[in-house]
C-alpha positions, 0 to 999 in steps of 0.5 A: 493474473495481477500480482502486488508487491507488499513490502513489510519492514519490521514496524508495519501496520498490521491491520493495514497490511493484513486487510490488504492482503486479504482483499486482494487474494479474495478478488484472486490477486497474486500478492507477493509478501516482501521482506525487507532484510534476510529475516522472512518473519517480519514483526509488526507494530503490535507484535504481530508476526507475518511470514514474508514471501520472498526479499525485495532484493529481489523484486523489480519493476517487471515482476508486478502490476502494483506495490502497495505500502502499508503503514506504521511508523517504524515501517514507514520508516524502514521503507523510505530508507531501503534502496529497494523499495525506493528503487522499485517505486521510482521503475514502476513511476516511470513505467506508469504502474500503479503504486498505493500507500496508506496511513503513513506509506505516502512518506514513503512515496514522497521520499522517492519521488513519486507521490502526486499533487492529491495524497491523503495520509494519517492525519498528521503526517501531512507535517512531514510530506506536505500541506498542498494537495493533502485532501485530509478526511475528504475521502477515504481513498485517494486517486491522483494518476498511477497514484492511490492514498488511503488514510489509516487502519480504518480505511484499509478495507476500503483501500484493499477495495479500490485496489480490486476495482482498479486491477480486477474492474466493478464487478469484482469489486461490487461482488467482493465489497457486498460478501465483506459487507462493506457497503460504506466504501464509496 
């Protein structure tokens, strides 16, 4: 069974980590919810309080196939400054494991090293990554080697999705896109 990482900080995005979440456990993904401090009830952006798995402390590279960040400012934030999280993107880099990110994540992955020439992101974050390779609104979701992007809450269905088709293949993906009636993902 695939396993991913979500690591949330306080500040995430919750329609994008919750959509995550779910997707994924319904294609029967193992997803490890992470806390980033000692405190396992994580607040989101909108007052939302998820309950974390376990601490990243305590993740490595080994433990997973894929870590997907979610968005929001202040996560964002949170994930490009903790040691963890930048350690964990930089081993699976080098190991060639996938690793995602949506909405303002890719700050993230850029701070650490590892996001590719073709992103997408939140429309304006760009500013604060880079203008070469940002492929805007050209597509919900982008691909670029070990590399995925996804821009924003709107997109997390179809994000979560293209996770289950990479991890889990075009069956799973087709079946699971037709039950959440999500025939607008590409």
């Amino acid at each position: 069974m695939s396993k991913v990482l979500v690591p949330l900080a306080n500040g995430f995005e919750e329609i994008e980590a919750v959509s995550i979440i779910d997707v994924l456990r319904r294609a029967e993904i193992e997803v490890l919810v992470a806390s980033l401090s000692e405190e396992m009830l994580v607040k989101g952006a909108n007052n939302i309080v998820i309950q974390a798995d376990l601490h990243v402390k305590d993740v490595n590279a080994d433990m997973i196939d894929m870590v997907v960040l979610p968005g929001g400012w202040d996560g964002t934030y949170a994930l490009a400054d903790d040691e963890n999280v930048q350690r964990i993107l930089r081993e699976m880099d080098a190991k060639g494991k996938n690793i995602g990110a949506i909405c303002a994540a890719p700050f993230a992955l850029n701070k650490a090293g590892v996001l590719k020439e073709k992103y997408t992101c939140y429309p304006s974050v760009e500013e604060q990554i880079r203008q070469e390779g940002y492929m805007g609104d050209k597509a919900m979701v982008v691909e670029d080697q070990n590399v995925m992007t996804s821009r924003g809450p709107g997109t997390a269905l179809c994000f979560g999705l293209k996770i289950v088709k990479k991890l889990k293949g075009e069956e799973t993906y087709n079946a699971l896109k037709a039950g959440l009636l999500a025939t607008y993902c590409e």
